[in-house]
Biotite code that builds the C-alpha atoms (Angstrom):
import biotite.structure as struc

atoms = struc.array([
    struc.Atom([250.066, 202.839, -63.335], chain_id="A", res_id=1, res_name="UNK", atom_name="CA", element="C"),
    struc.Atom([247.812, 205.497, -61.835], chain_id="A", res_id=2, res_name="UNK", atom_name="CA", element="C"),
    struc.Atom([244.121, 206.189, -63.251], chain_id="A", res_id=3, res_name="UNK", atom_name="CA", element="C"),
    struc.Atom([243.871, 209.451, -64.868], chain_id="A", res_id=4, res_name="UNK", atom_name="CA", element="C"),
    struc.Atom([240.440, 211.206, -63.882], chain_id="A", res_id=5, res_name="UNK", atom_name="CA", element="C"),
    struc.Atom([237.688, 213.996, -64.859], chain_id="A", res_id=6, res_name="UNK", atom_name="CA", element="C"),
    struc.Atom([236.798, 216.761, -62.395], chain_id="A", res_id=7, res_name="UNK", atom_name="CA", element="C"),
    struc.Atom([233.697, 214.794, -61.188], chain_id="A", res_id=8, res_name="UNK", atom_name="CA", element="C"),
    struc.Atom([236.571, 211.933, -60.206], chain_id="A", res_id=9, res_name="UNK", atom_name="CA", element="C"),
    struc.Atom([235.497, 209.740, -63.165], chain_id="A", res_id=10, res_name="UNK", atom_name="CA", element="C"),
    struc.Atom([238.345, 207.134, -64.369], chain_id="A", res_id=11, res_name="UNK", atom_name="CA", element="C"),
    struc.Atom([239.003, 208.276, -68.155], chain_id="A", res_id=12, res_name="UNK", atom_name="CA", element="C"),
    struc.Atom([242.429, 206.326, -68.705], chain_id="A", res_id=13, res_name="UNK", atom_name="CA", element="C"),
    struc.Atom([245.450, 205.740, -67.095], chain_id="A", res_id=14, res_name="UNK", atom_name="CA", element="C"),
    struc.Atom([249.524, 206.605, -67.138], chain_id="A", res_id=15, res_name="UNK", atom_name="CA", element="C"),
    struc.Atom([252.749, 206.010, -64.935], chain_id="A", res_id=16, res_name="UNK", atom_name="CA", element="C"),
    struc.Atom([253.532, 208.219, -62.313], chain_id="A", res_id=17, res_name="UNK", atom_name="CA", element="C"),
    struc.Atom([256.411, 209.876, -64.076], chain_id="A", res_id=18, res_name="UNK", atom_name="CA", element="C"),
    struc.Atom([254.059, 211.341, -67.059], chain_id="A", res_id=19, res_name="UNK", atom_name="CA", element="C"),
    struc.Atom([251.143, 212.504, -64.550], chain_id="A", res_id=20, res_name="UNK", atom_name="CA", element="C"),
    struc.Atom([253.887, 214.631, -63.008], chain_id="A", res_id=21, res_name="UNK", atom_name="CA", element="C"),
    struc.Atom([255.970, 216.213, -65.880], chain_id="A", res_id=22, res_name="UNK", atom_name="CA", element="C"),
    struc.Atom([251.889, 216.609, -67.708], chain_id="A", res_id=23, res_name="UNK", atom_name="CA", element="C"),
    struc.Atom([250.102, 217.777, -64.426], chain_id="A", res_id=24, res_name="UNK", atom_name="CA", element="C"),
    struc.Atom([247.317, 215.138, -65.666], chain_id="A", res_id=25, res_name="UNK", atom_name="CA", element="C"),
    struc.Atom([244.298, 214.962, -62.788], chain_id="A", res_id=26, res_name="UNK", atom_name="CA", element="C"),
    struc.Atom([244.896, 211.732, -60.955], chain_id="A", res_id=27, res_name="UNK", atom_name="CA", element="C"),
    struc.Atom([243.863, 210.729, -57.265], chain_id="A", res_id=28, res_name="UNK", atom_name="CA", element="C"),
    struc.Atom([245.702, 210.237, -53.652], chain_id="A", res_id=29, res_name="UNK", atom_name="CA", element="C"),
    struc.Atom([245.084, 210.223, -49.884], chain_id="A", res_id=30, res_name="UNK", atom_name="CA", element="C"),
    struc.Atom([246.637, 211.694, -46.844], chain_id="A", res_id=31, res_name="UNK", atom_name="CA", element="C"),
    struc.Atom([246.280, 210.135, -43.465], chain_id="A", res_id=32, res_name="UNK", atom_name="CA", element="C"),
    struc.Atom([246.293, 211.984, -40.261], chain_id="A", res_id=33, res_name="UNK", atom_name="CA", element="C"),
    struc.Atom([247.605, 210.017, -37.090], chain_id="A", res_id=34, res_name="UNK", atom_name="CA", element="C"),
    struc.Atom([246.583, 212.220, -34.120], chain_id="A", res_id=35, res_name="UNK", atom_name="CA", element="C"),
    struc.Atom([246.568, 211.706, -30.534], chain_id="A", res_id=36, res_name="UNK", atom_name="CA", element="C"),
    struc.Atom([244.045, 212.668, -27.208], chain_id="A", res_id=37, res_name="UNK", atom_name="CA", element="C"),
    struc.Atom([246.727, 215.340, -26.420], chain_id="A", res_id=38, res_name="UNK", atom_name="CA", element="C"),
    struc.Atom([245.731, 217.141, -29.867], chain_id="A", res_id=39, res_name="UNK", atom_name="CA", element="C"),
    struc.Atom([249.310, 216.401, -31.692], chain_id="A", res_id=40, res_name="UNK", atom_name="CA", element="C"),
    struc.Atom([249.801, 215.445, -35.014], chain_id="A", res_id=41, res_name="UNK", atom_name="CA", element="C"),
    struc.Atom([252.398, 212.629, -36.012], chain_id="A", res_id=42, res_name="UNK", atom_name="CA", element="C"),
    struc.Atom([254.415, 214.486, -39.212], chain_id="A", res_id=43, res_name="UNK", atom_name="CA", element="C"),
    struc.Atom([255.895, 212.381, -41.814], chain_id="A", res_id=44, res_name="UNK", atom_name="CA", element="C"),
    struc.Atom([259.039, 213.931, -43.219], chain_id="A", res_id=45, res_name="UNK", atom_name="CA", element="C"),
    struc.Atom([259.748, 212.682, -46.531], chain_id="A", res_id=46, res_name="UNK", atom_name="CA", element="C"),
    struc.Atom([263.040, 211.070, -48.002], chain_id="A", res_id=47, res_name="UNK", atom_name="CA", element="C"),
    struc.Atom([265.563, 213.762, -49.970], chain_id="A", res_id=48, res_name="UNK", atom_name="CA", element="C"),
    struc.Atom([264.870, 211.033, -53.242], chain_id="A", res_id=49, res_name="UNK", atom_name="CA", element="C"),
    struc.Atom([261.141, 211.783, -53.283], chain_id="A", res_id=50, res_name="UNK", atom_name="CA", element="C"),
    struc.Atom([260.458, 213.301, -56.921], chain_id="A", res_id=51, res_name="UNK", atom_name="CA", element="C"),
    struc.Atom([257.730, 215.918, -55.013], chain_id="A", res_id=52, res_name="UNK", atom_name="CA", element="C"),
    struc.Atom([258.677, 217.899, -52.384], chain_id="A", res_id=53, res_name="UNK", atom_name="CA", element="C"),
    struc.Atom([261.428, 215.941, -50.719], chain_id="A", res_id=54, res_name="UNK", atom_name="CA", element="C"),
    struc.Atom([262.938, 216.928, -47.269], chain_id="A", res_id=55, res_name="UNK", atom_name="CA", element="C"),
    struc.Atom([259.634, 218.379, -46.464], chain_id="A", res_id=56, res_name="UNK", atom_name="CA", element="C"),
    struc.Atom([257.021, 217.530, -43.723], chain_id="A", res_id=57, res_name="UNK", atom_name="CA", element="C"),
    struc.Atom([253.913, 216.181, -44.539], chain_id="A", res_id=58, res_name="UNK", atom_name="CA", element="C"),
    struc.Atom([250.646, 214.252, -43.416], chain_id="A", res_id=59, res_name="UNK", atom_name="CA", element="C"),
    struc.Atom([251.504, 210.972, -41.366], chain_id="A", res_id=60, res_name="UNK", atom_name="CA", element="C"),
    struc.Atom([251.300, 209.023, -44.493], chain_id="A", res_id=61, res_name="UNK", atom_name="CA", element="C"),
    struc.Atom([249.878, 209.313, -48.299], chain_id="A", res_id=62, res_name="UNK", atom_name="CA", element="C"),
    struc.Atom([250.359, 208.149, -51.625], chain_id="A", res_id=63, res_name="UNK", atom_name="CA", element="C"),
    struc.Atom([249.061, 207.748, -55.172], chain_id="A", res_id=64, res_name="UNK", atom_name="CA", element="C"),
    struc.Atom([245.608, 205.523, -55.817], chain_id="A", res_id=65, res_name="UNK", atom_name="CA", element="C"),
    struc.Atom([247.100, 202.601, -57.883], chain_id="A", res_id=66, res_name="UNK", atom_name="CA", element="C"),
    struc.Atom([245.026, 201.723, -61.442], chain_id="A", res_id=67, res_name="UNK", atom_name="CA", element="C"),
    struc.Atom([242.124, 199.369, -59.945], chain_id="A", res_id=68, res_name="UNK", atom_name="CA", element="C"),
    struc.Atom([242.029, 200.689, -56.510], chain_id="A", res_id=69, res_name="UNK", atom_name="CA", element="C"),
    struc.Atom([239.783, 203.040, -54.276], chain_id="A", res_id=70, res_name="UNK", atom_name="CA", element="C"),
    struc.Atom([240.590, 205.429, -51.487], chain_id="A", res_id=71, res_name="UNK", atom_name="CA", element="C"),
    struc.Atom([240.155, 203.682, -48.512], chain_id="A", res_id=72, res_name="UNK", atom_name="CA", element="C"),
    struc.Atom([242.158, 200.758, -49.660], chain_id="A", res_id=73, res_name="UNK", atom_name="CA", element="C"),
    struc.Atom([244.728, 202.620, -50.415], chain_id="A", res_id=74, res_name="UNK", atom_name="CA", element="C"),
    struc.Atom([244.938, 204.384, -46.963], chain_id="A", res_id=75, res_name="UNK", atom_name="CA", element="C"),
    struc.Atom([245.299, 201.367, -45.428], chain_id="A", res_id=76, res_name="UNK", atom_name="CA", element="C"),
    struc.Atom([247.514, 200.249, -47.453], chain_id="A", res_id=77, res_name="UNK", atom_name="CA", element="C"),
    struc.Atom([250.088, 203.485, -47.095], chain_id="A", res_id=78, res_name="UNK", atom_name="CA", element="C"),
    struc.Atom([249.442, 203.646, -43.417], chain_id="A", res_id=79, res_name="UNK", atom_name="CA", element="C"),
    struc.Atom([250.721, 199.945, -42.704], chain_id="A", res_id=80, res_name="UNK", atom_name="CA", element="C"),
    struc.Atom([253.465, 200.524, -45.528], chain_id="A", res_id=81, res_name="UNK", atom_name="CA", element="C"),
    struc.Atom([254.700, 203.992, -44.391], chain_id="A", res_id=82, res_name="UNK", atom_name="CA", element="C"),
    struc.Atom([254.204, 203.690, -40.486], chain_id="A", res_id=83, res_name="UNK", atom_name="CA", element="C"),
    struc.Atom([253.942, 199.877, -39.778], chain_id="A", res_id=84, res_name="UNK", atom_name="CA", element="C"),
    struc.Atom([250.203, 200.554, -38.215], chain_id="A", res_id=85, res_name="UNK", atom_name="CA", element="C"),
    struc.Atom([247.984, 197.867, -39.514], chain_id="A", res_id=86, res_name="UNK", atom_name="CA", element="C"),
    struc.Atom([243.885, 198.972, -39.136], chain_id="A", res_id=87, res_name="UNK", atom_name="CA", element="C"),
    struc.Atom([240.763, 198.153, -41.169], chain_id="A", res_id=88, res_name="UNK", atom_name="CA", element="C"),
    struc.Atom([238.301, 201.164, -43.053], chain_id="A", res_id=89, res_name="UNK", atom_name="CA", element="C"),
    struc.Atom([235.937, 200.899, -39.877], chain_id="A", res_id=90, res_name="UNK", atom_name="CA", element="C"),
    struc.Atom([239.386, 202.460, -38.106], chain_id="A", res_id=91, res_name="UNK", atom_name="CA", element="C"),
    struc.Atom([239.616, 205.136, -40.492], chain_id="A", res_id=92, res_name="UNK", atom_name="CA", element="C"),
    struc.Atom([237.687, 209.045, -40.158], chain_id="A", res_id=93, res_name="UNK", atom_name="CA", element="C"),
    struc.Atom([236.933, 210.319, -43.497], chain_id="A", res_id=94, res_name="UNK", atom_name="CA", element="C"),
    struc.Atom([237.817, 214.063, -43.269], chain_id="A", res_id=95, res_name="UNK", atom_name="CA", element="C"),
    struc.Atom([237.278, 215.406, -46.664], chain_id="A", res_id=96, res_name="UNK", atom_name="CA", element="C"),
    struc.Atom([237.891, 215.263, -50.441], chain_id="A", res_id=97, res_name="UNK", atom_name="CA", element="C"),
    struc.Atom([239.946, 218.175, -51.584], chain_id="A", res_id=98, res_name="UNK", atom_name="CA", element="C"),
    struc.Atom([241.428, 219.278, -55.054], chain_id="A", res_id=99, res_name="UNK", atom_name="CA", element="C"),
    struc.Atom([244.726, 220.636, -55.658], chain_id="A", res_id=100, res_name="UNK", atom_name="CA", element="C"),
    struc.Atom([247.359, 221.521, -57.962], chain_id="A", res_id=101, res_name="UNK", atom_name="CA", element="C"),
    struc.Atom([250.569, 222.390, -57.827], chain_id="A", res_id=102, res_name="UNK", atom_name="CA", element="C"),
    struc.Atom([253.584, 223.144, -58.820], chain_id="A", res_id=103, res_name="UNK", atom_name="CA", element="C"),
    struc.Atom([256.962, 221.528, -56.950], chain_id="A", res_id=104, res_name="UNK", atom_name="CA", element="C"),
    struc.Atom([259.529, 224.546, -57.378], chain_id="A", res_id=105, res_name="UNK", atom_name="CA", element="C"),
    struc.Atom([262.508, 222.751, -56.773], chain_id="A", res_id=106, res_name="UNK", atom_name="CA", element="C"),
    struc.Atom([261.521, 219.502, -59.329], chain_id="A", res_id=107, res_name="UNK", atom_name="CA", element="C"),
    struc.Atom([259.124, 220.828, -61.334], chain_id="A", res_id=108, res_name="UNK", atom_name="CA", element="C"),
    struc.Atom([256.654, 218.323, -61.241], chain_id="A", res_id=109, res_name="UNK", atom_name="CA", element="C"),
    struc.Atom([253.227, 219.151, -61.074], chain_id="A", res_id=110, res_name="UNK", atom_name="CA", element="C"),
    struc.Atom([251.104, 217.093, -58.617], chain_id="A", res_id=111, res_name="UNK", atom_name="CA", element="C"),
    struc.Atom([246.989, 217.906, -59.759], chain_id="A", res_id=112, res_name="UNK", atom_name="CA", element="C"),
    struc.Atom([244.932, 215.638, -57.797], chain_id="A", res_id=113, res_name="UNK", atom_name="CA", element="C"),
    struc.Atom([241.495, 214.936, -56.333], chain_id="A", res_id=114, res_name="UNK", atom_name="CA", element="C"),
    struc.Atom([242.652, 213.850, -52.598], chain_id="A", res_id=115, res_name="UNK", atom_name="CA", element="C"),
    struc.Atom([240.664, 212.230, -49.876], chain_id="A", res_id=116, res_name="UNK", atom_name="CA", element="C"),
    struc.Atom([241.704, 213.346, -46.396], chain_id="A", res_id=117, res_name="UNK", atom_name="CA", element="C"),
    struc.Atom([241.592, 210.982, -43.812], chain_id="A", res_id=118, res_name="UNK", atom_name="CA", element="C"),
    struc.Atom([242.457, 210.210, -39.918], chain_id="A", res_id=119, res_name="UNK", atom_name="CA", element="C"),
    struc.Atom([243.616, 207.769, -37.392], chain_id="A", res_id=120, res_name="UNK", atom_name="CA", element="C"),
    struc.Atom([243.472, 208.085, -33.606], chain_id="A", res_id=121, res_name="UNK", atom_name="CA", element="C"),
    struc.Atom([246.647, 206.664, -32.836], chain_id="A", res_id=122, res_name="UNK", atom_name="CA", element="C"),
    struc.Atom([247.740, 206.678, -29.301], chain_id="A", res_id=123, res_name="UNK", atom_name="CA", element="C"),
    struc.Atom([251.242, 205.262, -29.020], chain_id="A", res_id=124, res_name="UNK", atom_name="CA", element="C"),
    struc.Atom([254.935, 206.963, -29.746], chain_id="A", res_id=125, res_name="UNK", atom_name="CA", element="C"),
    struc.Atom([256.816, 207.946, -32.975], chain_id="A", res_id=126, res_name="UNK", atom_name="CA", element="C"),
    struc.Atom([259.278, 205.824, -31.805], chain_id="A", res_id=127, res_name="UNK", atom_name="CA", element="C"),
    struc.Atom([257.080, 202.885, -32.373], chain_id="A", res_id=128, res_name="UNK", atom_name="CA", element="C"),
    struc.Atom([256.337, 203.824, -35.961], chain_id="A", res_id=129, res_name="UNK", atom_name="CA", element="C"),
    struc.Atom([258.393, 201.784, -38.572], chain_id="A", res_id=130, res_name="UNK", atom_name="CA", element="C"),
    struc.Atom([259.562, 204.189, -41.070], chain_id="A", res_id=131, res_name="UNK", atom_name="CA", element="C"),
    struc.Atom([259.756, 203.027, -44.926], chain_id="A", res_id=132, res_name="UNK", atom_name="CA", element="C"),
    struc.Atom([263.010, 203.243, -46.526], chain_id="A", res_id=133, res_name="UNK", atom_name="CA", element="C"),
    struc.Atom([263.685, 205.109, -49.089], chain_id="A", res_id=134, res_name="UNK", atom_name="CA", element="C"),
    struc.Atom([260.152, 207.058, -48.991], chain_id="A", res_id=135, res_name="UNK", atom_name="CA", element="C"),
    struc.Atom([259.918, 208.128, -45.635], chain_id="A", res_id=136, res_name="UNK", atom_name="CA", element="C"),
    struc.Atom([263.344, 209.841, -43.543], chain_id="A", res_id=137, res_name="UNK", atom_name="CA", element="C"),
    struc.Atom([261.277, 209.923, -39.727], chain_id="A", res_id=138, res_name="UNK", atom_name="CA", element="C"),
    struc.Atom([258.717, 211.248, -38.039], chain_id="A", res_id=139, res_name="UNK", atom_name="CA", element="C"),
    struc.Atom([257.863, 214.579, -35.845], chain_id="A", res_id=140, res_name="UNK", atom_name="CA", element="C"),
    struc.Atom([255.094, 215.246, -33.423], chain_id="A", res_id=141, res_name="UNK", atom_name="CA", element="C"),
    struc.Atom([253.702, 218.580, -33.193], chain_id="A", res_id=142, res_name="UNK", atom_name="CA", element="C"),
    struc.Atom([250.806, 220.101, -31.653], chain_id="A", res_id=143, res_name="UNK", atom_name="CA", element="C"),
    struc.Atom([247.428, 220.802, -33.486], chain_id="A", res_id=144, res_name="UNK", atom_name="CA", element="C"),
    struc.Atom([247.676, 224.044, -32.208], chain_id="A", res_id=145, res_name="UNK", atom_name="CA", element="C"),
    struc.Atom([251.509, 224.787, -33.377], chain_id="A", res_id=146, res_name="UNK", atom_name="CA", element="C"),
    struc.Atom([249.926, 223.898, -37.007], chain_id="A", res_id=147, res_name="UNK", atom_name="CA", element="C"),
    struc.Atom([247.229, 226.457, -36.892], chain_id="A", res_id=148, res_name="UNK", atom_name="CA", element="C"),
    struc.Atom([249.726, 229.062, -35.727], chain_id="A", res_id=149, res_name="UNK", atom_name="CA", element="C"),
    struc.Atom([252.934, 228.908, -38.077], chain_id="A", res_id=150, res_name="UNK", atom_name="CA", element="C"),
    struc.Atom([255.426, 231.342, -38.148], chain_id="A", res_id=151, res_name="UNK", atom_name="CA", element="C"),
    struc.Atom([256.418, 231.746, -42.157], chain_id="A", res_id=152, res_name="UNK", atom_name="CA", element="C"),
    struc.Atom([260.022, 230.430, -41.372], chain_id="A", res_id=153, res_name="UNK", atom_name="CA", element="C"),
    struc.Atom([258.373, 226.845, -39.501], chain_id="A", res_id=154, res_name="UNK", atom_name="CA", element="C"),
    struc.Atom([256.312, 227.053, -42.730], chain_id="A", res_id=155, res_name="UNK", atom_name="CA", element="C"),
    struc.Atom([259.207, 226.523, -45.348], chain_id="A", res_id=156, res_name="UNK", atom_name="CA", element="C"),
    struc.Atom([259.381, 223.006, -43.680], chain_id="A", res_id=157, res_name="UNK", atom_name="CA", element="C"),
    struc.Atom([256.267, 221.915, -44.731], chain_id="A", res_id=158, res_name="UNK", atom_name="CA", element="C"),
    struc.Atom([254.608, 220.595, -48.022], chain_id="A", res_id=159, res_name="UNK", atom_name="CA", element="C"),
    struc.Atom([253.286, 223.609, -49.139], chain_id="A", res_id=160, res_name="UNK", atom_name="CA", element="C"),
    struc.Atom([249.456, 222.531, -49.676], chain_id="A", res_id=161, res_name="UNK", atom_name="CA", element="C"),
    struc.Atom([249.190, 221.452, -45.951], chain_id="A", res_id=162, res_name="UNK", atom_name="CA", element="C"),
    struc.Atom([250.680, 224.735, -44.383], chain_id="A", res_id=163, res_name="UNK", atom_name="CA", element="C"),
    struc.Atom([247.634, 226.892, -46.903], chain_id="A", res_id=164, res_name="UNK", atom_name="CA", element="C"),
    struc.Atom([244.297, 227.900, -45.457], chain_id="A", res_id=165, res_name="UNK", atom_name="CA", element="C"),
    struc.Atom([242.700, 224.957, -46.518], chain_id="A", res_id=166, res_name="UNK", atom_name="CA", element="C"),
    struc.Atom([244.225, 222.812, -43.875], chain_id="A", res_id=167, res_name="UNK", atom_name="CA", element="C"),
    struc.Atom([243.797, 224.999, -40.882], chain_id="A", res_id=168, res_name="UNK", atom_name="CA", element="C"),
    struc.Atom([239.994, 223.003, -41.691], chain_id="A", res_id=169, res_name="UNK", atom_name="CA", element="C"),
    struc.Atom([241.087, 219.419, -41.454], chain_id="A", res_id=170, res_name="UNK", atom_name="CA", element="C"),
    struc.Atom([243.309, 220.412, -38.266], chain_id="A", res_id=171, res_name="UNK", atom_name="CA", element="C"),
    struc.Atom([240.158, 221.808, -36.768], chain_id="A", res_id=172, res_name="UNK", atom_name="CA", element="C"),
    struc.Atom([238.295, 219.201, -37.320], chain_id="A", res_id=173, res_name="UNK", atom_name="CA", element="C"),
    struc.Atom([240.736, 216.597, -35.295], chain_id="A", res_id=174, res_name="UNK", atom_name="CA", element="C"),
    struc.Atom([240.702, 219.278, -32.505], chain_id="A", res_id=175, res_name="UNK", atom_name="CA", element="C"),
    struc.Atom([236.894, 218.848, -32.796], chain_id="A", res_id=176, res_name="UNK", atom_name="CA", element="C"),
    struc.Atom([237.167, 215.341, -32.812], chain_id="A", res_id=177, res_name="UNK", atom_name="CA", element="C"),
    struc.Atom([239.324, 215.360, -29.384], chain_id="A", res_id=178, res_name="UNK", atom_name="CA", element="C"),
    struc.Atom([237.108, 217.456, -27.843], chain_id="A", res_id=179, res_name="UNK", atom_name="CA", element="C"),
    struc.Atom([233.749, 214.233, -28.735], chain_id="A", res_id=180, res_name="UNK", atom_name="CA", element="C"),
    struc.Atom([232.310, 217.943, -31.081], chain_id="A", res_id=181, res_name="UNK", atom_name="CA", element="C"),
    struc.Atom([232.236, 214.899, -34.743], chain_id="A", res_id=182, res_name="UNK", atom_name="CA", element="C"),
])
């Protein structure tokens, strides 16, 4: 079950995953960024049975915030359960809170949510991540910069909210973070 909110990100009820998609109802989730000193981003592709988007890259890990639960536990949470990397809030970088809603053209589903952005310095290899069966399919590293600069063919591989304007802002920001600028 998945809370169903207002636009100031007030609980007002709740419903399973399946009806918040086929409805579009406002509900909430979180993306985490693992990023490296070398500015590259660690890009989760997701399994070909996910009911949103599958095949597609995507942030290093994310999910839906279960009934009961906040943002930040449920970051930590995904991150362990989709990469294997076990850290605590203080190891977490609150990027931002953004709102979204869209349509999945190949399922249908609609995914409207009130997201919270967040990031992980994490200096080891994708080869060390564990991937999560049947949600997750492997991992790619690309550079900061190679996000900011997509050709529209690289950009058919990608979720499409993370390849929008918007996110050129959160991939700034880890530059900025590199660089000791946050």
């Amino acid at each position: 079950m998945l809370d169903l909110i207002n636009d100031k990100n007030e609980v007002i009820g709740s419903d399973d995953r399946e009806n918040i998609h086929v409805y579009g109802l406002l509900h909430r989730e979180i993306n985490v960024w693992l990023f490296n000193s070398n500015n590259e981003l660690f890009l989760q592709k997701r399994s070909a049975t996910k009911d949103t988007c599958p095949n597609l890259l995507d942030a290093s890990a994310g999910g839906h915030v279960e009934s009961g639960y906040d943002y930040e536990h449920t970051a930590i949470k995904e991150l362990e359960e989709e990469t294997g990397i076990k850290i605590s809030s203080k190891d977490l970088i609150f990027l931002d809170e953004i709102k979204t809603n869209q349509r999945d053209v190949l399922t249908g589903m609609i995914n409207n949510i009130i997201k919270y952005v967040y990031a992980y310095q994490y200096n080891g290899s994708k080869d060390d991540l564990t991937i999560e069966e049947g949600d997750v399919a492997g991992f790619e590293v690309w550079s900061i910069e190679k996000m900011l600069n997509l050709s529209d063919e690289e950009k058919k591989k990608f979720v499409p909210s993370i390849v929008g304007d918007y996110y050129k802002h959160i991939f700034e920001k880890l530059k900025s973070i590199n660089q000791g600028n946050i």
